[in-house]
C-alpha positions in Angstrom: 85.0 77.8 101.8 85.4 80.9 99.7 88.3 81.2 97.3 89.8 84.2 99.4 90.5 82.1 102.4 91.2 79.0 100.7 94.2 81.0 99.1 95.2 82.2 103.0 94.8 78.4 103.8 96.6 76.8 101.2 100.1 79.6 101.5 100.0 78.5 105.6 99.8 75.2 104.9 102.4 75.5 102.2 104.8 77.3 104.8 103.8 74.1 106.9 105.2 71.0 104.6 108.1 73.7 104.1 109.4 73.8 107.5 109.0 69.9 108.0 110.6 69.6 104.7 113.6 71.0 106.2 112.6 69.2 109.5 113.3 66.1 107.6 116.2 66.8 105.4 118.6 67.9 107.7 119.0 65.3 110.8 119.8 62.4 107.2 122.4 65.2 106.4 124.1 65.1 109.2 123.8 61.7 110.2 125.5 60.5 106.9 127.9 63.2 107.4 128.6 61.7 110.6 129.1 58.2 108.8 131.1 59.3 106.2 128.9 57.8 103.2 126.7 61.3 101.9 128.4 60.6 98.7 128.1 57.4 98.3 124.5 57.6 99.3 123.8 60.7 96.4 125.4 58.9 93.7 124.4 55.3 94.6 120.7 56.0 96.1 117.8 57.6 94.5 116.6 59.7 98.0 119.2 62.2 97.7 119.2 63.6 94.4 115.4 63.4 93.8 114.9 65.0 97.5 117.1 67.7 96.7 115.1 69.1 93.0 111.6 68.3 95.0 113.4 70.1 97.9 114.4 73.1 95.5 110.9 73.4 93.7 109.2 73.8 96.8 111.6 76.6 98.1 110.7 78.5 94.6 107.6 78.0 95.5 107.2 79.6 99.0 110.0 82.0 98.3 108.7 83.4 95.0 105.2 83.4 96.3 105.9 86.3 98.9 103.2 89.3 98.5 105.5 91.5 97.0 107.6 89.1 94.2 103.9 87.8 93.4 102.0 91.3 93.1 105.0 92.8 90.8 105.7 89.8 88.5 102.0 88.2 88.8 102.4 87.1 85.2 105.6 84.8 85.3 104.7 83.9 88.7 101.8 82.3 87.7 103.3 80.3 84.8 106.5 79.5 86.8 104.1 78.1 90.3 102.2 75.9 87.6 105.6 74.8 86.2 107.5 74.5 89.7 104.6 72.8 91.2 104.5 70.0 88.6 108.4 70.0 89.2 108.1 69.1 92.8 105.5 66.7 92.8 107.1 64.2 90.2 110.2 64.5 92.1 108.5 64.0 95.4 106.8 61.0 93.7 109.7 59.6 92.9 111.6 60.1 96.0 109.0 58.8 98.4 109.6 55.4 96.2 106.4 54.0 97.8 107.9 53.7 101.4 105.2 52.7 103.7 102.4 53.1 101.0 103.5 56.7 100.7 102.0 56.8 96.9 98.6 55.8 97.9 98.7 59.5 99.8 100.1 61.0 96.6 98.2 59.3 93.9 94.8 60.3 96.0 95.9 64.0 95.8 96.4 63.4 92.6 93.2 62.1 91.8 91.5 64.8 93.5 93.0 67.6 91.9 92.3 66.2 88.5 88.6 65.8 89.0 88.6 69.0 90.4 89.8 70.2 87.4 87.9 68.6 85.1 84.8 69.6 86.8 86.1 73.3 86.3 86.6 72.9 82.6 83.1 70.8 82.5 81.8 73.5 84.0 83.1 76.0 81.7 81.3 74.1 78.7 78.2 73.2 79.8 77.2 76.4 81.9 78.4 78.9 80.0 80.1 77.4 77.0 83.1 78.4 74.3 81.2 81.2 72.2 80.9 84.0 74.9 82.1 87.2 73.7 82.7 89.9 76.4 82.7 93.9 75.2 85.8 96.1 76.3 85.2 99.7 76.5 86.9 101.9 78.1 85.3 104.4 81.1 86.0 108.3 82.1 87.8 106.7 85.0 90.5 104.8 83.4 89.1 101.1 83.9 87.5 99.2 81.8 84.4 98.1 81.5 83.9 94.4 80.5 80.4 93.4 79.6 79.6 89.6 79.1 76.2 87.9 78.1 75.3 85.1 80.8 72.7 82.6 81.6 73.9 82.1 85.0 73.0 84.1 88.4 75.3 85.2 91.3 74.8 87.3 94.1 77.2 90.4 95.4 80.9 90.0 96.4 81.1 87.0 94.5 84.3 86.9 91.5 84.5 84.6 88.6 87.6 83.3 86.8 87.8 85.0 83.0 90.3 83.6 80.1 90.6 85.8 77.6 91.2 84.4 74.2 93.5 87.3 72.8 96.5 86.5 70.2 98.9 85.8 73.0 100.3 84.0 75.9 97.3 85.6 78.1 94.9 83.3 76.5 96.8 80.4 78.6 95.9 81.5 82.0 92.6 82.3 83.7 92.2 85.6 86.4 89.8 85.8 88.6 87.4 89.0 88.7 84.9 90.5 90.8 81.5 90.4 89.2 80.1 94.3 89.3 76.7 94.1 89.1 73.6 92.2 89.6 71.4 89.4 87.8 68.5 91.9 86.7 66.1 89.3 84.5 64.5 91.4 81.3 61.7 89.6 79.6 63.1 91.0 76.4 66.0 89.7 76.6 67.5 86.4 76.2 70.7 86.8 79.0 71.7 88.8 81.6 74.8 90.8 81.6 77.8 90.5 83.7 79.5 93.6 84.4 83.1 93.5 85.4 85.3 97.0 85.8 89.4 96.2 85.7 92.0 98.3 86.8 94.9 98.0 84.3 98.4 97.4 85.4 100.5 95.3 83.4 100.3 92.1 82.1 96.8 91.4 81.1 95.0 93.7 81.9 97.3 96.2 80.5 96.9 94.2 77.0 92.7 94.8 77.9 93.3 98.4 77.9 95.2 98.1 75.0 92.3 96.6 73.3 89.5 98.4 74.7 90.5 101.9 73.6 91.3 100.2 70.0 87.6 100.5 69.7 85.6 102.8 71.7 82.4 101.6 70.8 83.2 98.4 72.4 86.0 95.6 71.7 84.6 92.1 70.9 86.8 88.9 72.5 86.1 85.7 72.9 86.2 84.4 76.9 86.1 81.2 79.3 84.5 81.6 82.2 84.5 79.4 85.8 82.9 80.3 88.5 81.2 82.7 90.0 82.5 81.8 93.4 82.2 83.2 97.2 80.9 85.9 97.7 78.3 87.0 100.5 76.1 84.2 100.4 75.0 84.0 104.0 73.7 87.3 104.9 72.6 90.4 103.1 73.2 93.7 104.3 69.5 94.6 104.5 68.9 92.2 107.7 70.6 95.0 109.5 69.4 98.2 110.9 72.6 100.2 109.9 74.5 98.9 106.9 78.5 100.4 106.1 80.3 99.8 103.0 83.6 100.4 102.6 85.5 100.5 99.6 89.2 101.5 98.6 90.9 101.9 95.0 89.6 99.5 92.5 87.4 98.2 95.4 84.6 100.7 94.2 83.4 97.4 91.9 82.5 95.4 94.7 80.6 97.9 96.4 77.9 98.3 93.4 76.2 94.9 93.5 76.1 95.5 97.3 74.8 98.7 97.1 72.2 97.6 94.3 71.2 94.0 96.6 70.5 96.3 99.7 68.3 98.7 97.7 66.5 96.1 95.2 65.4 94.7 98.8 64.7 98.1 100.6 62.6 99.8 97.4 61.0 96.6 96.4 58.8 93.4 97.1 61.8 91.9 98.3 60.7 94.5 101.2 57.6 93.4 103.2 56.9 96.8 104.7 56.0 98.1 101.1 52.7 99.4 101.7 51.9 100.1 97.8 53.0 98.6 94.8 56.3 100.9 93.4 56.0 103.0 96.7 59.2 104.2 98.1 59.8 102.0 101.4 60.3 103.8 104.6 64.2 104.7 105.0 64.2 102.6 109.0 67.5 100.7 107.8 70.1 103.3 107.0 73.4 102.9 104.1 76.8 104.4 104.0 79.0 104.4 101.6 82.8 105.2 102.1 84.9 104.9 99.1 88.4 106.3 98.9 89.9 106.9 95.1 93.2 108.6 94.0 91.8 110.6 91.3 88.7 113.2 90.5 87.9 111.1 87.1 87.1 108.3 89.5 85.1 110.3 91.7 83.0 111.2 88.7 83.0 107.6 87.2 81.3 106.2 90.3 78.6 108.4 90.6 77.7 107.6 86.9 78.0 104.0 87.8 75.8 104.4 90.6 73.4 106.4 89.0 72.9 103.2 86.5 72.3 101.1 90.0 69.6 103.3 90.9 67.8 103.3 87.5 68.5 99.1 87.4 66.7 99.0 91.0 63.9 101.4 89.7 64.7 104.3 91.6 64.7 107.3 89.9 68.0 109.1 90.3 66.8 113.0 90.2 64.9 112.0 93.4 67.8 109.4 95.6 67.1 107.4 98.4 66.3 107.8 101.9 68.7 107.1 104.1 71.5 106.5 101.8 74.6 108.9 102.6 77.7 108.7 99.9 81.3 109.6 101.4 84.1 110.1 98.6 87.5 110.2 100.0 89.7 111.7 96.7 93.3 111.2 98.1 95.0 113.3 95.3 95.3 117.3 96.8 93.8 119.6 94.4 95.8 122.8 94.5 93.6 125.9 95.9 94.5 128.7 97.6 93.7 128.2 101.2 94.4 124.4 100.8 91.1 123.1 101.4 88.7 121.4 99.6 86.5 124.2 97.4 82.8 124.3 98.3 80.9 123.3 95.4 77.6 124.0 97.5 77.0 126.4 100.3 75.0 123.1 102.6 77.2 122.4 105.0 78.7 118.5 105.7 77.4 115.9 107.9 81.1 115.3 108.8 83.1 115.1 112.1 84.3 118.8 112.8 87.9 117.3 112.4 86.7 116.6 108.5 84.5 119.8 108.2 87.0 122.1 106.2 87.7 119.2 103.4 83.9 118.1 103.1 82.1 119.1 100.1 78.5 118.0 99.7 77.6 118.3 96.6 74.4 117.1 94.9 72.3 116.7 98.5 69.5 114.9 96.6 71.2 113.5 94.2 72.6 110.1 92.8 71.9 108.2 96.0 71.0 110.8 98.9 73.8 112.6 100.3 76.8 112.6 98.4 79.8 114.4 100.7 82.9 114.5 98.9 86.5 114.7 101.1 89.6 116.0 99.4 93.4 115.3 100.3 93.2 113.1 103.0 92.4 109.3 103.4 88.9 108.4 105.9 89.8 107.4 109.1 87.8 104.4 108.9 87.8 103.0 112.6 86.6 106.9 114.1 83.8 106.5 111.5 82.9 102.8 112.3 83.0 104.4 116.5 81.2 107.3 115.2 78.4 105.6 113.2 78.3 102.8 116.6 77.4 106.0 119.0 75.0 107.6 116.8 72.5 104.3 116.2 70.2 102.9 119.1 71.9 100.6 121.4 69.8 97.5 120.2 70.4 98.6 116.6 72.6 96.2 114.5 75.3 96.9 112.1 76.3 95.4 109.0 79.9 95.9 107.8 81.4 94.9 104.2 84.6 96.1 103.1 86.6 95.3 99.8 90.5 97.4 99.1 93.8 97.0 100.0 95.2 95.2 102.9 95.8 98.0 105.5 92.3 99.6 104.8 91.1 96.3 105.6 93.7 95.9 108.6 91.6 98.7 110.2 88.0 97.8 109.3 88.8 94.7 110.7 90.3 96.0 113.9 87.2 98.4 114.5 84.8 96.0 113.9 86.5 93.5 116.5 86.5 96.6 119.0 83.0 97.2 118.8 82.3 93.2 119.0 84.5 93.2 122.4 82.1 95.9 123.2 79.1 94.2 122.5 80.0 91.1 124.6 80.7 93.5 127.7 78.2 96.0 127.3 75.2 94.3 125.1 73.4 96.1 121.9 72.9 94.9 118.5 75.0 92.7 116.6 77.8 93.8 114.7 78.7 92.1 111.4 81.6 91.9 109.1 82.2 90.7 105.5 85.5 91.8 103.9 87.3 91.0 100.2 90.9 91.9 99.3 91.3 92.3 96.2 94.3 90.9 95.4 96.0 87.4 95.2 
């Protein structure tokens, strides 16, 4: 099961032991309130007391845990759950007091936990070891760009956990990433490199920034890694006719290795319709991009980065690819005079005529085909997953994988769920879905 819906299992379930928690506690409230003896029972018994911290702990734990507490104070949250969650367990130990084998369950959790995470840390030192140094260096668009040496291989939309080794408190804790590019194996070289780009907030990754522009050539620091885990292991977006990825924010990450699988495949030997050796493949499965970004910087940032995914799958950037169409949403309104978008190029946009008087297309042939840019407005993501539906052949299939913030997900998911219901009642080609969120 991939990390990303173990983490929706395991706050559900947590929710769960809560409400039985309380289930439990209050009906031996009452009843000894009924009998007179709570007090005696508190000061004389060991149920009580103990109950009452496990009881506590666990309430910190679900309450504290809410999206909102969790995304703003990520830092002491993640110290306090460790701490917290210790806290309830040795009290819950204790209060159980082995009543009808009751430690046998805990002790067996126990157990399981720890050899879980001793295989993690075993992991950590025999497959990639305790001398890995990562490079920070900062990019036009704000993130930064961390590059670590590897032996190991991954595939796209799969993150890895990274402890950074700084001066501080940060080198207690481990964050998971997602892994930006692709395993490309040069004979004249003795690793790969994995690419990660991090948005900084606060916290650690503000202490990264802090770091990286210390030294723009590139800050050395030492890191432990675990993982790579999840990730989009059982299908690749090339085993569909129409492929759509969607991107929001610092989502744009994800979207490269995706982006770089489906063409490696399409302009390669990992394509059996290659006629000749090198020879561009024929464009019969089609690619869209839709990435939405605040900012013009990272607008610019991503067509660099994609430029290096072109060159990395041996596709020569001045010339693009077939088929591939590039839609950047920048949200942030530029201030012009009719308050539209400026044409940067007189061709006009494949847009929808709602879209036509913010469209740019700029660079037709250029980083990877089409690249339209949209200014001062968000995409409206399920009309383009309809409109992209009606414009394929019925028996076409379509290939969906999305990576951003929860409500651009909300409505990928939604519209690919509508066209689903729609395939079931009307037949055609399948449609597919693979999302990431990329936050805790």
């Amino acid at each position: 099961m991939p990390h990303e819906q173990l983490m929706v299992f395991h706050r559900w379930v947590a929710w769960a032991m809560f409400v039985l928690a309380l289930v439990h506690t209050f009906p031996f409230i009452v009843y000894h309130t009924w009998k007179g003896d709570l007090v005696n029972e508190w000061n004389t018994g060991v149920f009580y007391w103990t109950g009452t911290v496990a009881l506590l702990a666990q309430g910190w734990l679900q309450f504290m845990s809410i999206s909102f507490i969790r995304n703003k104070y990520y830092e002491t949250f993640k110290v306090l759950h460790l701490v917290m969650a210790a806290l309830f367990f040795t009290f819950l130990f204790i209060h159980c007091d082995f009543i009808l084998t009751s430690w046998d369950y805990l002790i067996t959790a126990a157990v399981i936990y720890t050899v879980c995470l001793l295989a993690s840390q075993l992991r950590t030192y025999l497959e990639h070891g305790i001398t890995t140094f990562a490079t920070l260096s900062p990019t036009s668009s704000g993130a930064i760009r961390v590059s670590i040496p590897t032996t190991s291989s991954w595939w796209p939309g799969q993150h890895i956990f990274v402890r950074f080794l700084t001066l501080d408190l940060h080198a207690l804790t481990s964050h998971p990433f997602t892994i930006c590019s692709l395993p490309v194996t040069d004979p004249n070289r003795d690793s790969l490199h994995m690419i990660l780009y991090i948005a900084p907030r606060s916290g650690l990754t503000a202490r990264l920034s802090s770091l990286a522009h210390q030294s723009p050539g590139g800050k050395k620091i030492r890191v432990l890694l675990d993982g790579p885990y999840g990730g989009m292991s059982s299908r690749s977006l090339h085993s569909f006719d129409h492929a759509l990825v969607i991107a929001g924010g610092a989502g744009a990450g994800f979207t490269l290795p995706v982006v770089g699988d489906f063409l490696r495949r399409e302009y390669s030997g990992g394509n059996s319709r290659a006629a000749n050796e090198g020879e561009k493949v024929g464009s019969e499965r089609k690619l869209r991009i839709i990435l939405a970004v605040k900012t013009e910087a990272y607008r610019v940032w991503y067509e660099e980065v994609l430029e290096e995914v072109l060159r990395s799958c041996g596709i020569d950037p001045g010339v693009g690819g077939e088929g591939v169409v590039v839609d950047i949403h920048v949200t942030e309104s530029t201030t012009t005079t009719s308050g539209a978008a400026e044409k940067l190029e007189s061709t006009p946009s494949s847009s929808s005529d709602s879209e036509k008087s913010d469209s740019i297309t700029s660079d037709p042939k250029g980083a990877s085909g089409t690249v339209n840019v949209y200014r001062g407005k968000r995409p409206d993501l399920p009309a383009l997953i309809k409109q992209l539906r009606a414009s394929k052949e019925k028996e076409e299939s379509l290939g969906i994988a999305a990576c951003g913030p929860s409500s651009m997900l909300f409505d990928v998911r939604s519209a690919a769920a509508e066209a689903q219901v729609d395939v079931l009642k009307r037949g055609g080609g399948e449609v597919w879905l693979y999302r990431e969120h990329f936050g805790w």
